[in-house]
GUMI-654648 format. One record per residue (C-alpha): residue number from 0; x, y, z. Coordinates in Angstrom, 1 decimal. Layout:
BEGIN
[NUM [X Y Z]]
...
% end
This chain:
BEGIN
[0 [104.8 91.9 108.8]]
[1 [108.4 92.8 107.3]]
[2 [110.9 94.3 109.7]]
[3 [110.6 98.0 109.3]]
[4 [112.9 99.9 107.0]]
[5 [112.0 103.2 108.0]]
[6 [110.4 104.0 111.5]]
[7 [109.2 107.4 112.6]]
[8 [109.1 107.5 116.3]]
[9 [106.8 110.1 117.8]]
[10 [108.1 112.8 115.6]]
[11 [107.3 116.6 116.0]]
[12 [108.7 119.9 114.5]]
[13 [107.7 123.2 115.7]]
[14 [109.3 126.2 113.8]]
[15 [109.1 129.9 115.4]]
[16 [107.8 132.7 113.9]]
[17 [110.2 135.1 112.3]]
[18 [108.1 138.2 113.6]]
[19 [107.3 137.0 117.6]]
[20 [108.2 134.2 119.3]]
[21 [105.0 131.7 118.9]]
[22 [106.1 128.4 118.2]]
[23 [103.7 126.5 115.3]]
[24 [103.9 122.7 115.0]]
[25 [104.4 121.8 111.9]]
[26 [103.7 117.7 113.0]]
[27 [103.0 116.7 116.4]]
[28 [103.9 113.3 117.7]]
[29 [103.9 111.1 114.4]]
[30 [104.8 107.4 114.6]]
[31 [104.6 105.3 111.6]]
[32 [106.3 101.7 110.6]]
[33 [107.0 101.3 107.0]]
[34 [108.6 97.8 106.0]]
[35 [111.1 97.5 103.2]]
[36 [109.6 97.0 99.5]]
[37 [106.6 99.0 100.2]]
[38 [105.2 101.9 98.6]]
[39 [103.4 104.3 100.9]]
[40 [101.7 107.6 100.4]]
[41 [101.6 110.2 102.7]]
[42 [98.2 111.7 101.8]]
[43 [96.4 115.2 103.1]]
[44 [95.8 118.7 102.7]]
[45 [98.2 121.4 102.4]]
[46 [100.0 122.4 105.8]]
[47 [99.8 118.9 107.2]]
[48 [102.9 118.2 107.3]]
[49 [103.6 116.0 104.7]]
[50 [106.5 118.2 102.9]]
[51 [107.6 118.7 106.4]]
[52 [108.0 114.7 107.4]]
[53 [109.8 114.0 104.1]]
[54 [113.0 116.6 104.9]]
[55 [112.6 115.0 108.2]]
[56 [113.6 111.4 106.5]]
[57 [115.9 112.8 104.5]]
[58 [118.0 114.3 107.2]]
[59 [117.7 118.1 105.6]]
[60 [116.3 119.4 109.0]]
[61 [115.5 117.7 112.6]]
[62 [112.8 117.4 114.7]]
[63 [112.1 118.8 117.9]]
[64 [110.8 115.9 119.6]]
[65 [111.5 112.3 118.5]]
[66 [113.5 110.2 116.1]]
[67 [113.4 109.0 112.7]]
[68 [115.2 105.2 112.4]]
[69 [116.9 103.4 108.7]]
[70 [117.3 99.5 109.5]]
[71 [117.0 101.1 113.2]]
[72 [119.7 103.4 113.0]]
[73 [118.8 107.0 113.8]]
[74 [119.0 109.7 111.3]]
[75 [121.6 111.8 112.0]]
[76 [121.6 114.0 108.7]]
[77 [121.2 113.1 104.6]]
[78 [122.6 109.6 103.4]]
[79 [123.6 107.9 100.5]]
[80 [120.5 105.1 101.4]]
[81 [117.5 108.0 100.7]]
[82 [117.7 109.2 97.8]]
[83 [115.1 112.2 97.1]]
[84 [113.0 113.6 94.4]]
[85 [111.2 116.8 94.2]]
[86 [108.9 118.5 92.5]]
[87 [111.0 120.9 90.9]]
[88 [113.7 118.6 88.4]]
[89 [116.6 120.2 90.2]]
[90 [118.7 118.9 87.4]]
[91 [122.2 120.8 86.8]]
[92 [121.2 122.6 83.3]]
[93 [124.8 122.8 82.1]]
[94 [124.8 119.1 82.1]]
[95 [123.4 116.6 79.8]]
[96 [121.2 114.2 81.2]]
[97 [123.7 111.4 81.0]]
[98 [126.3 113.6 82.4]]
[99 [123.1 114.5 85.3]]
[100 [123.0 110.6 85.9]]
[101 [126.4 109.9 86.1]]
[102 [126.7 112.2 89.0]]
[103 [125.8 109.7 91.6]]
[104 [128.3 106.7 90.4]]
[105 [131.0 109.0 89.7]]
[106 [130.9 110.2 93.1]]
[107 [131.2 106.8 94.9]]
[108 [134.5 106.4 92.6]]
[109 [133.3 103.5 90.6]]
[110 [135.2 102.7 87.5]]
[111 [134.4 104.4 84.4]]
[112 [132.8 101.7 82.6]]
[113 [130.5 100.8 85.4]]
[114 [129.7 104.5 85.7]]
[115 [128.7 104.4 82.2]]
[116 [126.9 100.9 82.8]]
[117 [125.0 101.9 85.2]]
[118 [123.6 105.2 83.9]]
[119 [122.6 103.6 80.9]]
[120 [120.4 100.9 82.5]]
[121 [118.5 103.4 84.6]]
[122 [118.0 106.1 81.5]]
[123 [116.8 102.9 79.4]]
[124 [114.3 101.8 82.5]]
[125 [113.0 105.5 82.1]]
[126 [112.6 105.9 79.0]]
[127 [115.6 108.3 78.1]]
[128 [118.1 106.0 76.2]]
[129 [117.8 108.2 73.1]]
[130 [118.1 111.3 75.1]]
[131 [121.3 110.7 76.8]]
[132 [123.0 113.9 75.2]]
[133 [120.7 116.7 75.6]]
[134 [120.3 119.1 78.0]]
[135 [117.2 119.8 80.5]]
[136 [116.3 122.4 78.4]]
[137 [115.9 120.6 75.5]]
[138 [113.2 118.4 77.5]]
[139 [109.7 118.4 78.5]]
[140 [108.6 118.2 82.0]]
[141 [107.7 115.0 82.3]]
[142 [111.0 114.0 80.6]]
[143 [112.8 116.2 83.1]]
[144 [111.1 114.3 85.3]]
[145 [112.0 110.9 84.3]]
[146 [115.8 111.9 84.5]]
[147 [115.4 113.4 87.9]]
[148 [114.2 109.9 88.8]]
[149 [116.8 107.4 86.6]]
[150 [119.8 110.0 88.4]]
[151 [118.2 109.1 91.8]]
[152 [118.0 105.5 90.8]]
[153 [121.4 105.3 89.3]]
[154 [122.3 105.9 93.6]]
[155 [120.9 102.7 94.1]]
[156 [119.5 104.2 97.5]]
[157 [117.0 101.3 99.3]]
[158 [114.3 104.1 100.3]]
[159 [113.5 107.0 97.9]]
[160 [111.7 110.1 98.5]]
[161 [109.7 111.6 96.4]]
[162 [107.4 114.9 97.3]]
[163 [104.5 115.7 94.8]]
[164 [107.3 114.7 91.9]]
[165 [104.0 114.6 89.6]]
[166 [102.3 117.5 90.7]]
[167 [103.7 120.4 88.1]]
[168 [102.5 118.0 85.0]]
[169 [99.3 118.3 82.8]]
[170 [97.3 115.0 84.0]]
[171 [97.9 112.8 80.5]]
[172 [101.7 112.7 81.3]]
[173 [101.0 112.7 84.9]]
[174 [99.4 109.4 84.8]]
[175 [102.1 108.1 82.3]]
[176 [104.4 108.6 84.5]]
[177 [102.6 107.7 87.6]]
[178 [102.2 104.0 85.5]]
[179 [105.9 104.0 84.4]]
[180 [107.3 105.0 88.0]]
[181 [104.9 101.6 89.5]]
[182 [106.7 99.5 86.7]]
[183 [110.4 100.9 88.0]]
[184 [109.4 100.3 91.5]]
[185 [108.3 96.7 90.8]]
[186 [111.1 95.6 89.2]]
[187 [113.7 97.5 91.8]]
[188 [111.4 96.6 95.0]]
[189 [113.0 100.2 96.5]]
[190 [111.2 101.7 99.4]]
[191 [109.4 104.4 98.6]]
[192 [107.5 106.9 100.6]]
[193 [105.8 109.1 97.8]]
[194 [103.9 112.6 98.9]]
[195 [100.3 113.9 97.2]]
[196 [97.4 115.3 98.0]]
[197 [95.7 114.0 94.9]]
[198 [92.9 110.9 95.8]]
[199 [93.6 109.3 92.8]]
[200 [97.1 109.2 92.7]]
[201 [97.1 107.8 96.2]]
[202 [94.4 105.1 95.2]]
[203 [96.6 104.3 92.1]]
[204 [100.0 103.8 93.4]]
[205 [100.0 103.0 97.0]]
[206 [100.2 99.8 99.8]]
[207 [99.5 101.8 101.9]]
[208 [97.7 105.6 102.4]]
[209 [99.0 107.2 105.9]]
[210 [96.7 110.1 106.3]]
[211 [97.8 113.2 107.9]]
[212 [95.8 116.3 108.8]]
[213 [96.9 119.8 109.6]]
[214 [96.8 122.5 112.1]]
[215 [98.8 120.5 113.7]]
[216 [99.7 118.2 111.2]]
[217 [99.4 115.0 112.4]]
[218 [99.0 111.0 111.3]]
[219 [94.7 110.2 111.9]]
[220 [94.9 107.1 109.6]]
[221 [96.6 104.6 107.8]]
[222 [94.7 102.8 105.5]]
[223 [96.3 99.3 103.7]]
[224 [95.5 99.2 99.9]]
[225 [94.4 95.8 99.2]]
[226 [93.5 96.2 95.0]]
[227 [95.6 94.4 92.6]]
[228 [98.1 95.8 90.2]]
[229 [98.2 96.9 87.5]]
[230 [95.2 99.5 88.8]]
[231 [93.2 101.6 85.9]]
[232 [92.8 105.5 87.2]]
[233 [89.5 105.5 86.4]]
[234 [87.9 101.8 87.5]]
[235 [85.3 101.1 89.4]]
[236 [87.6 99.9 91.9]]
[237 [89.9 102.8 92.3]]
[238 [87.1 105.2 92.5]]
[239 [85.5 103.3 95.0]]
[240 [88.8 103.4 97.4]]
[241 [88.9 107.0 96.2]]
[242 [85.6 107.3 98.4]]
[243 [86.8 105.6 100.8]]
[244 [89.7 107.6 101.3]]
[245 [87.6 110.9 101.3]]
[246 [85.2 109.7 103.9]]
[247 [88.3 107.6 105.8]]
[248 [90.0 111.3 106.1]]
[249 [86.8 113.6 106.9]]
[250 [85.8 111.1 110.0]]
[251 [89.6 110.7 111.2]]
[252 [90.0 114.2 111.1]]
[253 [86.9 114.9 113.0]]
[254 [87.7 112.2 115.5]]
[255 [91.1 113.4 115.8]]
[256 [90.1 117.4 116.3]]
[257 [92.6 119.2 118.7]]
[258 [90.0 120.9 121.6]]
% end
């Protein structure tokens, strides 16, 4: 196996309660390997920690117990090598979406033509080359969507993060861009750790499925994703990891039952 790109070594966050002083583990003791190139979901219910483990990689908070590693370097905050994407667009509305893209380049002082350069490959790789000069408002969601994504890109961070960035959409531009996001990731061959609690999506898009559980959340699987790409969201093949998955999660959960 690959070297690993992003390590998380016996990771726990506990937070304390705002009215007493209970502490509630948010994840307890997570380790998990992921090597560079590879797309891999973090899949489970809500309160499992997922969310929770993604802030953790990006450096936004830190855990109580345990380390998180880049080319086995510790985290010690955000970096320019993760680059995030939510589900809300957080695009800045008084700026086009060009102007939105350009963000990242400009701020590492390129020259102005490389700037430009730049953002235009990534809004073309989205989709958004004849959408350069409008504003968010003027877009839909999933084509808020895609420029969230082309301005992360336009970073060029090795490891993007990406938390439900699907899960506000209606399911025919879901999938779209579920299929479109696959065809970005093949041709870049960035790391990406994507988070969803949808079967399918999980089935569709990943190497490999790390299944967490909650109360505490916790890691009770991973499961490698052996189909080949391009995979159809409704084949016999996906539903049958689907299945898989669902019974994979219900008998690592009970196996993995705190007392």
């Amino acid at each position: 196996m690959a070297s690993a790109k992003l390590t998380f070594e016996h990771i726990s966050k506990t937070y304390t309660g705002a009215r007493s002083l209970a502490e509630t583990a948010a994840v307890l003791d997570v380790s998990l390997s992921i090597a560079m190139g590879r797309f891999v979901v973090l899949f489970g219910p809500s309160g499992c920690g997922k969310s929770t483990l993604l802030n953790l990689a990006a450096g936004f908070i830190k855990p109580t117990a345990g380390r998180i590693l880049v080319d086995g370097i510790p985290i010690t905050g955000p970096g320019a090598d993760r680059g995030v994407v939510f589900q809300e667009y957080a695009l800045f509305p008084w700026y086009t979406v060009l102007e939105n893209v350009l963000l990242g380049p400009r701020a590492k002082g390129l020259p102005a033509a490389q700037q430009l350069e730049i953002a235009e490959r990534f809004l073309t790789m989205v989709g958004l080359g004849n959408h350069r000069h409008k504003y968010p408002k003027e877009l839909s969601g999933g084509m808020r969507q895609r420029a969230a994504i082309a301005r992360t890109l336009a970073n060029e961070p090795p490891i993007i993060l990406m938390d439900e960035p699907f899960g506000a959409l209606d399911p025919q531009t879901r999938e779209g861009l579920q299929d479109q996001l696959l065809e970005i990731w093949a041709a870049t061959r960035v790391t990406i750790i994507f988070v969803t609690h949808s079967l399918n999506e999980a089935a569709v898009m990943a190497d490999e499925i790390a299944i967490l559980a909650a109360h505490p959340g916790r890691l009770v699987d991973v499961v490698e994703c052996s189909l080949p790409r391009p995979r159809r969201h409704a084949s016999e093949e996906v539903i049958a990891l689907e299945r898989e998955l669902h019974q994979r999660q219900y008998m690592a959960e009970r196996a993995h039952a705190p007392p």
